[in-house]
VEXDREN-2710 file (C-alpha; in Angstrom, 1 decimal):
% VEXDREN-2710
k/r/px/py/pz
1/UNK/-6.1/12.9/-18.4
2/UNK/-7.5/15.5/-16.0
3/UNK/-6.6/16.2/-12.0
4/UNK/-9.2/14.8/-11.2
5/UNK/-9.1/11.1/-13.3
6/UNK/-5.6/10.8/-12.1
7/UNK/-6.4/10.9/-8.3
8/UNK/-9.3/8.3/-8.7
9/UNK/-6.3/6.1/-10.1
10/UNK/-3.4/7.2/-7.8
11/UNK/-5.9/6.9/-4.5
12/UNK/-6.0/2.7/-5.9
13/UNK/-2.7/2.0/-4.9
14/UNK/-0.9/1.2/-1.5
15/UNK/1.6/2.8/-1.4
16/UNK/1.7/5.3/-3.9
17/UNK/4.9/5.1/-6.1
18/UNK/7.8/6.7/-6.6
19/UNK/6.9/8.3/-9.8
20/UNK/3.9/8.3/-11.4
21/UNK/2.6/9.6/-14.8
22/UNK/-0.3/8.9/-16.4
23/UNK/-0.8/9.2/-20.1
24/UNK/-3.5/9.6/-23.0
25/UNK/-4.3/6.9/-25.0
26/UNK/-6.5/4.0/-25.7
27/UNK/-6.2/1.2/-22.6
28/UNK/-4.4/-1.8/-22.7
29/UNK/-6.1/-4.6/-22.6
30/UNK/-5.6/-7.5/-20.1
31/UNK/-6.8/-10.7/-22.2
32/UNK/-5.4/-14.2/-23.0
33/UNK/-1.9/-13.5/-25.6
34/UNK/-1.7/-10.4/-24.4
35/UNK/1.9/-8.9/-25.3
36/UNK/4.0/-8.5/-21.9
37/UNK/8.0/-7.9/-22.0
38/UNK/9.9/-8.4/-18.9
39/UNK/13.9/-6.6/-18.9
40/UNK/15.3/-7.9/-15.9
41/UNK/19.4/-8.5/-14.3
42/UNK/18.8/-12.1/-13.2
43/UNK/15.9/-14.0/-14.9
44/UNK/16.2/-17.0/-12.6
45/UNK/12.2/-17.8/-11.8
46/UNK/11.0/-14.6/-13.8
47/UNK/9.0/-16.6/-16.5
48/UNK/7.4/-19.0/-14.2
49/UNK/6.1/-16.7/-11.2
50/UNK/5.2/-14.2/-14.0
51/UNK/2.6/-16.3/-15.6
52/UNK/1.6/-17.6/-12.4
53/UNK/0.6/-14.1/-11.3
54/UNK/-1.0/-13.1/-14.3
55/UNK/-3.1/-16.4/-14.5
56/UNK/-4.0/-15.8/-10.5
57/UNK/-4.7/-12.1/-10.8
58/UNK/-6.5/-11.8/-14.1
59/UNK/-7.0/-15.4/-14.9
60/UNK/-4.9/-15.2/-18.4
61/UNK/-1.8/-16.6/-20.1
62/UNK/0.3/-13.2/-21.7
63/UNK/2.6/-13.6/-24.5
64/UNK/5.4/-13.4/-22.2
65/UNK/9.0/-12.5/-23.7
66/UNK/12.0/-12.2/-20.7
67/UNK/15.3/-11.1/-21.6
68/UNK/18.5/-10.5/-19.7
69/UNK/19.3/-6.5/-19.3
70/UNK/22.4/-5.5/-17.6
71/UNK/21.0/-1.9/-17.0
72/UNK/17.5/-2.9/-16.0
73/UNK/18.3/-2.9/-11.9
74/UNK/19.4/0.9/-11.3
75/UNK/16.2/1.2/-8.6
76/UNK/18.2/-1.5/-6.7
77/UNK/16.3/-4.9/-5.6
78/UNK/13.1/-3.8/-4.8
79/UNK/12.6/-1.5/-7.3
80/UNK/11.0/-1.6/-10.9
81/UNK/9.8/0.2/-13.4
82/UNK/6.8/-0.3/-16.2
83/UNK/5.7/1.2/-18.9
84/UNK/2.2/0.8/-20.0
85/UNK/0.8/1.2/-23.9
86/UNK/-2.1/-0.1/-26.0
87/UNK/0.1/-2.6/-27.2
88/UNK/2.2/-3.9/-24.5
89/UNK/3.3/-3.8/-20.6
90/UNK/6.8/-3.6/-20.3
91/UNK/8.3/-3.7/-16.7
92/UNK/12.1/-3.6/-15.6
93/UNK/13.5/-4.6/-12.4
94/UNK/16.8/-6.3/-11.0
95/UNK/15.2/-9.6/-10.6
96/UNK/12.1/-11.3/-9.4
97/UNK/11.4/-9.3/-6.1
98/UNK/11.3/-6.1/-8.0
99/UNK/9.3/-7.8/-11.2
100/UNK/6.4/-8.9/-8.1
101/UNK/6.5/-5.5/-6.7
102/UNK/5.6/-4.2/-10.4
103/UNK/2.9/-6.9/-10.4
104/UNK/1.5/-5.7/-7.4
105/UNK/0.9/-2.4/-8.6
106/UNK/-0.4/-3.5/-11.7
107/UNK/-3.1/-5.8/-9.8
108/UNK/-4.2/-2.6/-7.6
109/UNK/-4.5/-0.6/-10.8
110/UNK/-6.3/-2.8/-12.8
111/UNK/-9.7/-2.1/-13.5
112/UNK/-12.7/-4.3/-14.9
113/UNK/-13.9/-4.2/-17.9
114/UNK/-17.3/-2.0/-18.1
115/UNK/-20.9/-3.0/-19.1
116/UNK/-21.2/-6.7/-18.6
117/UNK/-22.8/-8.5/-15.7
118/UNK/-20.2/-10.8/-15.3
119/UNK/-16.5/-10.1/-15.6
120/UNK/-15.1/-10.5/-18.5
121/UNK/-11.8/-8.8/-17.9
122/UNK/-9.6/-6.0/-17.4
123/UNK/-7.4/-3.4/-18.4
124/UNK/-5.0/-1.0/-17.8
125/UNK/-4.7/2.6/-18.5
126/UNK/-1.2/4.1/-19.9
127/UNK/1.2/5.1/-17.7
128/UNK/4.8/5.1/-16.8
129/UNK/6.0/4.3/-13.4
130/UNK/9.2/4.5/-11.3
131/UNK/9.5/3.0/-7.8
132/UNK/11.9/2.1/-5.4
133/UNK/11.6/2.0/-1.9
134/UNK/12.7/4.6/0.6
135/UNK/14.2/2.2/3.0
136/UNK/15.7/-1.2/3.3
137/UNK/13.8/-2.4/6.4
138/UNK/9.4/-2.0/6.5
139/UNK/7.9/-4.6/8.9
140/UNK/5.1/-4.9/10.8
141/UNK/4.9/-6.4/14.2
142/UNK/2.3/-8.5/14.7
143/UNK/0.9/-10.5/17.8
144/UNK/-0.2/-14.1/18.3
145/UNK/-2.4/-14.2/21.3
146/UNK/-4.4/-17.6/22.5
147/UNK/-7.3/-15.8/21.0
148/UNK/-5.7/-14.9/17.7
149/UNK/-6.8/-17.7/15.2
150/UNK/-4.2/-18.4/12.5
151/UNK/-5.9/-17.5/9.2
152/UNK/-6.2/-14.1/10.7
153/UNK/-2.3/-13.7/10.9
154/UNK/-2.3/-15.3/7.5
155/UNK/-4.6/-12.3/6.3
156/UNK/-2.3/-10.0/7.9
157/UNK/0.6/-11.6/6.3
158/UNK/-0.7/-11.3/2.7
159/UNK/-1.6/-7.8/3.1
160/UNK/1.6/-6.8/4.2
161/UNK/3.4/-8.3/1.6
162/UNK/0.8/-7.2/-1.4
163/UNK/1.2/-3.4/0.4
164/UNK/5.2/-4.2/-0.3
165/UNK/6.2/-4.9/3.9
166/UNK/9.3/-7.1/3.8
167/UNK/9.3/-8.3/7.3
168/UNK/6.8/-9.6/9.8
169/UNK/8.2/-9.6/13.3
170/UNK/5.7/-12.6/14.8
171/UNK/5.1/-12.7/18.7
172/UNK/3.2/-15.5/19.9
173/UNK/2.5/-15.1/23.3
174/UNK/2.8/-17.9/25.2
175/UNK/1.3/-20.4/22.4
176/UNK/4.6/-22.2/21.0
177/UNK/4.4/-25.5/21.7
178/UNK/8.3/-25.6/22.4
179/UNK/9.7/-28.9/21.9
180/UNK/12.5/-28.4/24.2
181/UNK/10.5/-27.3/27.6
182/UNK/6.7/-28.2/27.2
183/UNK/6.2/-26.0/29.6
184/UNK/6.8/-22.6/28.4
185/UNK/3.3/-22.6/26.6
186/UNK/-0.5/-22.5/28.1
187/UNK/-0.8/-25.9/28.3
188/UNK/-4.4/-25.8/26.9
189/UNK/-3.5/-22.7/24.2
190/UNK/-1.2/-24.5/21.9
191/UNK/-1.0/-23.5/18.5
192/UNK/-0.4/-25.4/15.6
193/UNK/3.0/-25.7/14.7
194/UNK/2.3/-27.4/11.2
195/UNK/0.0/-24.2/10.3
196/UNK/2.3/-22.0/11.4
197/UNK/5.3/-23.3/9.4
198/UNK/2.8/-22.8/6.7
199/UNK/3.3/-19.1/7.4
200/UNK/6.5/-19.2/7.7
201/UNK/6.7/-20.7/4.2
202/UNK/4.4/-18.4/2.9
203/UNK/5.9/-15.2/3.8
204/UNK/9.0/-16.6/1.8
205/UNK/6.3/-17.5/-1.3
206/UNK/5.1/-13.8/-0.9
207/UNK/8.5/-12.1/-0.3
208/UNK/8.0/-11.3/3.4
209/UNK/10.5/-12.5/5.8
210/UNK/9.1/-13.7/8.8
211/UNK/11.0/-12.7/12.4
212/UNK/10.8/-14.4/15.4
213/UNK/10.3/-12.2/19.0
214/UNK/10.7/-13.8/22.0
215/UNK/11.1/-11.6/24.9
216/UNK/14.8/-12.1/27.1
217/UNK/14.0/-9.6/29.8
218/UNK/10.6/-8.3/30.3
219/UNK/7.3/-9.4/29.5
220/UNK/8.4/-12.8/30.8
221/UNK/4.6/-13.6/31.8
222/UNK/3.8/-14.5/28.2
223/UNK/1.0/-12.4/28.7
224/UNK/-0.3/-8.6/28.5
225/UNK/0.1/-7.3/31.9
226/UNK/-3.5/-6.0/32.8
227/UNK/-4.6/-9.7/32.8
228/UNK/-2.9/-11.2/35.6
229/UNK/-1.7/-14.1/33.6
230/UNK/1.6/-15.9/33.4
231/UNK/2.0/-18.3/30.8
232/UNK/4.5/-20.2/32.8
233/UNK/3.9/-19.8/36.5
234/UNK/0.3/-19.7/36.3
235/UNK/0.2/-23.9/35.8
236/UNK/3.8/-24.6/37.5
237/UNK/5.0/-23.1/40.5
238/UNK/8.3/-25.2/40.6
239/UNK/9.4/-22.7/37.8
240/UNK/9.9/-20.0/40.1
241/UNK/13.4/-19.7/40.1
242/UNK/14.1/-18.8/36.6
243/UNK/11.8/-15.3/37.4
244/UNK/12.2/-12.8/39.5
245/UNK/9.3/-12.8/42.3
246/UNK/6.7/-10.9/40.6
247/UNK/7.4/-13.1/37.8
248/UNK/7.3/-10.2/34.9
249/UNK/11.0/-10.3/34.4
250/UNK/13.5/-13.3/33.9
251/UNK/16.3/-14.0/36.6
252/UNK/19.7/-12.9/35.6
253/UNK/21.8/-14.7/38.1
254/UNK/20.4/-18.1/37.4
255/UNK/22.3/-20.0/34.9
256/UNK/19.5/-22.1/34.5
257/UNK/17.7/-19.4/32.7
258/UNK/20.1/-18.8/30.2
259/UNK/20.2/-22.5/29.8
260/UNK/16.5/-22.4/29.1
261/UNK/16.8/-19.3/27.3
262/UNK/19.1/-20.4/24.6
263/UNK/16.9/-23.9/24.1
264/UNK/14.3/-21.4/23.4
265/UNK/15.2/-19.0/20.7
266/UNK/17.2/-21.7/19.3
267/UNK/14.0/-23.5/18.8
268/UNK/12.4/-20.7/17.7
269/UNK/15.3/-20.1/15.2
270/UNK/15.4/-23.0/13.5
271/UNK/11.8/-23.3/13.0
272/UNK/11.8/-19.6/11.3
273/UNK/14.2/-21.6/9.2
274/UNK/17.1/-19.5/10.2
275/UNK/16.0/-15.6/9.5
276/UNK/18.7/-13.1/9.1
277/UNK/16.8/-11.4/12.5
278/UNK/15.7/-12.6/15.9
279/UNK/14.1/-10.1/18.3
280/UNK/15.0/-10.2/21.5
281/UNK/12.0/-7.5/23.0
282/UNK/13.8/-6.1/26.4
283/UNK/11.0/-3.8/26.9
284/UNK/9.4/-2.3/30.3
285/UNK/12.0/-4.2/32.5
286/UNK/10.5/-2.6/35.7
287/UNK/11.3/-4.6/38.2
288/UNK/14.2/-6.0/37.0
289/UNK/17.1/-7.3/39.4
290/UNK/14.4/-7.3/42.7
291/UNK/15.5/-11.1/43.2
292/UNK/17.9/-12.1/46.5
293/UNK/20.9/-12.7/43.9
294/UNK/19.9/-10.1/41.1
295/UNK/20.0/-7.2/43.8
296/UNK/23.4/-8.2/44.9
297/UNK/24.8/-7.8/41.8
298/UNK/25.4/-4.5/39.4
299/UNK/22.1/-4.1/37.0
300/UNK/24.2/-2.6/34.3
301/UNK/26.7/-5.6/34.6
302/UNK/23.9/-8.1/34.8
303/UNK/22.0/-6.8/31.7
304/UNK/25.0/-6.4/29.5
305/UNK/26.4/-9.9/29.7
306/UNK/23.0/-11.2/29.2
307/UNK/22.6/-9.2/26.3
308/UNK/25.9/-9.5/24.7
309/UNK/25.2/-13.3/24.8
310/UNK/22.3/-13.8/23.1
311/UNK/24.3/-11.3/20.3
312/UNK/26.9/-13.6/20.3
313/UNK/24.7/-16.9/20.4
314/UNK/23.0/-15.2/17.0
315/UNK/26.1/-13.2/15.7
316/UNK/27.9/-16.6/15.2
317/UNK/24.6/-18.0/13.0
318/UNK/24.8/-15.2/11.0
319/UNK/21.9/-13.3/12.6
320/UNK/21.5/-9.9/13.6
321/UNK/19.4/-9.3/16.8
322/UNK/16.5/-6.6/17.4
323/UNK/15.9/-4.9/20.9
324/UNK/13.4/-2.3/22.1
325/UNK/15.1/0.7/22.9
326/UNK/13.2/2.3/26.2
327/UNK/15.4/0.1/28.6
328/UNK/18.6/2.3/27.6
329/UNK/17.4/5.3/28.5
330/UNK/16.5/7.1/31.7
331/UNK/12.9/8.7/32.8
332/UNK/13.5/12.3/33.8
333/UNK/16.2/13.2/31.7
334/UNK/15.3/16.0/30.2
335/UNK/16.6/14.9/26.5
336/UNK/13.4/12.6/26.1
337/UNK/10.8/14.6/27.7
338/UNK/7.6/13.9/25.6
339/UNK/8.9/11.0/24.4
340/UNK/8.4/7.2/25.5
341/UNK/11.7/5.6/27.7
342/UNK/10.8/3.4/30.4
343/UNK/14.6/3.0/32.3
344/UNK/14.5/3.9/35.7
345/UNK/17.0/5.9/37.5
346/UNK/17.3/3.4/40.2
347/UNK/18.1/0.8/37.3
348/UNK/21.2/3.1/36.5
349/UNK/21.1/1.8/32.6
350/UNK/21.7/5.1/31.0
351/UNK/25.3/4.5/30.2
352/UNK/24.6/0.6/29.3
353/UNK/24.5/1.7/25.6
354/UNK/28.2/2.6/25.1
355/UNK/29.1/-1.0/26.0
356/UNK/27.1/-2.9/23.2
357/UNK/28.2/-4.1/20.1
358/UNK/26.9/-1.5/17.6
359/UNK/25.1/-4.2/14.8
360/UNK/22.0/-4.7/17.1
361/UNK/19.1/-2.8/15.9
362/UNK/17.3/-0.5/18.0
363/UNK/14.0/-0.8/17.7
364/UNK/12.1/2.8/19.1
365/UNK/9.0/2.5/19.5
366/UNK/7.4/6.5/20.0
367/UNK/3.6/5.7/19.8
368/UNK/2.4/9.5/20.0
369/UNK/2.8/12.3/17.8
370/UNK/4.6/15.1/20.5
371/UNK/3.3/18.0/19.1
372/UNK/1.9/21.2/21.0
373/UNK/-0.4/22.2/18.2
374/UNK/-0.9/22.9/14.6
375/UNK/1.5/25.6/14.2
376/UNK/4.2/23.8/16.1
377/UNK/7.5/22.2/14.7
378/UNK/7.8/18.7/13.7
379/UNK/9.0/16.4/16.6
380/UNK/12.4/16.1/16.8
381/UNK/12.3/12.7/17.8
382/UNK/15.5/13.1/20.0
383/UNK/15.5/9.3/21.0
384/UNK/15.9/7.8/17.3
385/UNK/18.7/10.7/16.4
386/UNK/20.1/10.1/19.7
387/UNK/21.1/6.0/19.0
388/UNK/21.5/6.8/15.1
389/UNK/24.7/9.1/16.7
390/UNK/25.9/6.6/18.8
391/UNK/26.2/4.0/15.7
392/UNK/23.4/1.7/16.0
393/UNK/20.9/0.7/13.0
394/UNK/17.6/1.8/13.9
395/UNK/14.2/1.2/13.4
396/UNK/11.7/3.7/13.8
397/UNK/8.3/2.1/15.6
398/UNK/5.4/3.9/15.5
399/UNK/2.0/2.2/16.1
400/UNK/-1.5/3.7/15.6
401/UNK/-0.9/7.4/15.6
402/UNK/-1.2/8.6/11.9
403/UNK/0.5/11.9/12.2
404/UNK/3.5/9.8/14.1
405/UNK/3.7/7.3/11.6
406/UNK/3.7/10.0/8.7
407/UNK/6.2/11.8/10.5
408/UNK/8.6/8.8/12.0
409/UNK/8.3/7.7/8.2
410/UNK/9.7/10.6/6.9
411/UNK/12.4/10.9/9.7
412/UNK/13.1/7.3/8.6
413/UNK/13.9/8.1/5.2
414/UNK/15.9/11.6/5.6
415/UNK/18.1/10.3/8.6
416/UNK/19.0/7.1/6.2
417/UNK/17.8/4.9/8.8
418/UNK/17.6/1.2/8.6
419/UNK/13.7/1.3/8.2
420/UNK/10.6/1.0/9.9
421/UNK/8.9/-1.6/12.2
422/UNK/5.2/-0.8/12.3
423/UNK/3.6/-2.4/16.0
424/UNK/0.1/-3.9/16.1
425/UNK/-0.1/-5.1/19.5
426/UNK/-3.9/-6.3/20.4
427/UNK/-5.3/-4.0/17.9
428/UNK/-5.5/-4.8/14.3
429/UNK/-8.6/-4.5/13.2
430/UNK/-11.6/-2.2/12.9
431/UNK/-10.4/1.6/11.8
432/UNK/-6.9/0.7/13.3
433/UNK/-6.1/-2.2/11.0
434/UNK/-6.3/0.5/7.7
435/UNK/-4.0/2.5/9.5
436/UNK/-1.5/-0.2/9.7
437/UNK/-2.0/-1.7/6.5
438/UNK/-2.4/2.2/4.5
439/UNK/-0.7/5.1/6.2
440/UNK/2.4/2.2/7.4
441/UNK/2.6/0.9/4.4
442/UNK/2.9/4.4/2.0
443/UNK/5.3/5.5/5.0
444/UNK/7.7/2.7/5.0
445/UNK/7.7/2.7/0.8
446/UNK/7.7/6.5/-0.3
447/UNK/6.9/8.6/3.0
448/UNK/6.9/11.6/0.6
449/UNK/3.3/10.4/-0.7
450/UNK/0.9/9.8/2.4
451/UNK/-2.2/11.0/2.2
452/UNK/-3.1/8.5/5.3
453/UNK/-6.4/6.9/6.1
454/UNK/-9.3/8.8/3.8
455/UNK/-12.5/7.4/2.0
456/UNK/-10.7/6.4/-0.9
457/UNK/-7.7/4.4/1.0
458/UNK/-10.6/2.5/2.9
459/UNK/-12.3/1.6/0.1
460/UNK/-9.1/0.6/-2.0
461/UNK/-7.8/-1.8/1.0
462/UNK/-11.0/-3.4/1.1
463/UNK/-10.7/-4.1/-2.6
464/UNK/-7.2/-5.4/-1.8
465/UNK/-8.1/-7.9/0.9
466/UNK/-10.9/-8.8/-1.6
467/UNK/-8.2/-9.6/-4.1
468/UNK/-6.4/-11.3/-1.8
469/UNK/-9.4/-13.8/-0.7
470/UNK/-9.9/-14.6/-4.3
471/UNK/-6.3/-15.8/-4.3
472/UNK/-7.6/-18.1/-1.3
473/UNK/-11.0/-19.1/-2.0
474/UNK/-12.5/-17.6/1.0
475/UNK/-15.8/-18.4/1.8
476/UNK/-16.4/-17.8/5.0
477/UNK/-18.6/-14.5/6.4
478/UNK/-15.5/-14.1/9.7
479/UNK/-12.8/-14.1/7.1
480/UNK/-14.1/-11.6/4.6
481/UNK/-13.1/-7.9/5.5
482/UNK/-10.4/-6.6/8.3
483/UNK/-13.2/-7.3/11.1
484/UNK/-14.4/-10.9/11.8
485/UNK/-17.9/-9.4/13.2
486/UNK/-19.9/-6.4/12.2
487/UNK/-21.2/-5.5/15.6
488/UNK/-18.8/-4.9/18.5
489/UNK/-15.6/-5.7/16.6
490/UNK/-13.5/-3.4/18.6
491/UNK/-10.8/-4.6/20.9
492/UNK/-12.0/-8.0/20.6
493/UNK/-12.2/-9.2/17.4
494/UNK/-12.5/-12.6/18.1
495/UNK/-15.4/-13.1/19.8
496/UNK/-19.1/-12.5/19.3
497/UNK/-19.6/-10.8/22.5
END
């Protein structure tokens, strides 16, 4: 197989694996009795999802052996590996979460059959295949606004997990419908809470684990700050109190907003059905501590104990807690320059770091790509070394930059890091939704391989999310594609305006 053969094939699939050879030889064919071998550590589930996939994806029954193999993990959970002959598929993994990520990459290289109006089915060209991923952690962040309709996260979920993302950090933004205090939601915005613990289920069908984010110190509006809204405060003025007066950050003198707090994420929590991670946000803090009583008091002090209890709250369910990192660290020391912190000196936070307990996760979010030119250096990315020195797990968050997330990708994978947590925010669709779903995606998997957003990557996610809607029975002209409209998709994707 020439050069150029084996690029068509390799630019199919998102992301590119580890290894990848392919061979001569006649193609295998995907049809009903096909001969399939699975070797795998545990084969709890194996047969059944197996078949399942194979009938979904290609619409045929294999003849499907599964046998215990002591030896057939060595690429760890996630990782598989397949062989590919005219006569047979044969894939090894540790267990089912590895044996899906193999199917995934078979689905992406599986071609049509040729010459026929109507399909008729598929096959697959020889190979061999190795892959594992470079890091534990690869999530994407993604936002629930009042205008966000459901099925849209829902597309965003199954793309993740088919481009192998194991988390989804979800932020709905002042649409919960809390149980607990009404109140804390747009009283006209609610979203569903039945559809979205379909998601929640999903994700765990699809072998993405979705993360609650609710934010504990800034951002307390509910609400992007260039619209003046305030989720809370905008219907209610008795809630005043629990914020401090500009109403952006919460109060952290009154105990009734760590009363309210706690009902909150707890809520939250539980309806995630208890994820191993709760994000906590504590982003752009600005005017923290402004209040009468929060003033009075020492920031540093004040921001530690409400920090350390919301650990604590989680640490004793057996969940670990994600923060933003740009709080901790001071604007106009010289050590970030070029990079994105957001403490400021009069919040005298800089040394509030040395007195945390060292399993939260940093989440550092460096949105840019801090590079003079072409012929400069890498970026050092002092701000993700820096907490990775002072014994924190961290996440590296990059969000639409290509060259950043190629670059915080492969920082991610030669510091050892915990992963990757790829940010969305209000954009997520037109060109920017391939590079969250393409040049994310390869640099959260195998950051070696990333030839980012071309022609070919285009083309293969649109096939993707094509496969993906034949998995759903879309049928709808808003739901096809990563844009809901054709004309003026932009930066607001929802509407027709």
């Amino acid at each position: 197989m020439n050069e150029h053969e084996v690029k068509i094939l390799t630019d199919r699939l998102i992301p590119v694996p580890q290894e990848l050879k392919f061979n001569d030889g006649n193609e295998f064919l995907l049809n009903e009795g096909c001969t399939v071998q699975i070797f795998v550590e545990d084969t709890a589930g194996v047969e059944q999802k197996t078949l399942e996939s194979f009938r979904l994806f290609w619409g045929i029954t294999p003849a499907l052996a599964v046998a215990a193999d002591a030896a057939a993990g060595k690429h760890g959970a996630e990782g598989y590996e397949i062989g590919i002959s005219e006569k047979e598929i044969t894939v090894k993994a540790a267990g089912m979460t590895g044996v899906m990520h193999a199917l995934k990459t078979l689905r992406q290289l599986a071609e049509v059959q040729r010459g026929t109006e109507r399909t008729q089915g598929y096959f697959l060209v020889p190979c061999t295949i190795k892959d594992f991923p470079a890091m534990a952690f690869r999530g994407v962040h993604i936002c629930v606004f009042p205008e966000t309709p459901l099925w849209d996260i829902e597309r965003q979920i199954r793309i993740a997990a088919y481009h192998k993302f194991n988390y989804a950090v979800i932020e709905t933004w002042g649409i919960f419908p809390f149980g607990s205090h009404p109140e804390f939601c747009w009283a006209d915005m609610k979203l569903d809470k039945k559809e979205l613990k379909k998601l929640v289920r999903l994700g765990k069908e699809l072998g993405i684990t979705l993360i609650p984010q609710f934010n504990l110190l800034g951002h307390a509006t509910a609400s992007r700050s260039i619209t003046g809204k305030h989720a809370v405060l905008s219907y209610d003025p008795s809630l005043q109190p629990l914020f401090e007066p500009e109403g952006w950050t919460w109060c952290l003198t009154n105990p009734e907003t760590r009363r309210i707090l706690t009902d909150l994420v707890m809520e939250l929590y539980e309806f995630y059905d208890c994820p191993p991670f709760f994000h906590i946000g504590c982003d752009e803090a600005d005017n923290i501590g402004t209040c009468r009583d929060c003033r009075k008091k020492v920031l540093k002090d004040l921001v530690k104990e409400h920090i350390c209890y919301f650990h604590d709250l989680f640490a004793q369910k057996g969940t670990r807690i994600i923060m933003w990192h740009d709080m901790l660290l001071t604007k106009g020391d010289e050590r970030w320059n070029g990079y994105i912190v957001c403490g400021l000196p009069e919040h005298r936070l800089g040394e509030l770091y040395k007195e945390l307990p060292r399993d939260i996760i940093i989440a550092d979010w460096q949105y840019g790509y801090p590079k003079a030119d072409e012929n400069a250096p890498e970026p050092q990315w002092p701000t993700t070394k820096f907490f990775k020195g002072e014994g924190f797990p961290v996440l590296v968050c990059p969000w639409l930059t290509q060259d950043g997330m190629k670059s915080l990708g492969n920082l991610a994978a030669d510091e050892k890091l915990l992963g990757m947590l790829e940010t969305t925010w209000h954009i997520s669709h037109d060109r920017n939704f391939a590079h969250i779903f393409c040049t994310a995606a390869y640099a959260s998997w195998n950051p070696a391989v990333n030839p980012g957003v071309t022609l070919a990557t285009r083309l293969a996610l649109a096939q993707h999310i094509r496969q993906l809607g034949w998995d759903t029975g879309v049928d709808e002209y808003i739901k096809t594609g990563w844009n809901q409209y054709q004309v003026d998709p932009g930066h607001h994707p929802h509407t027709n305006v």
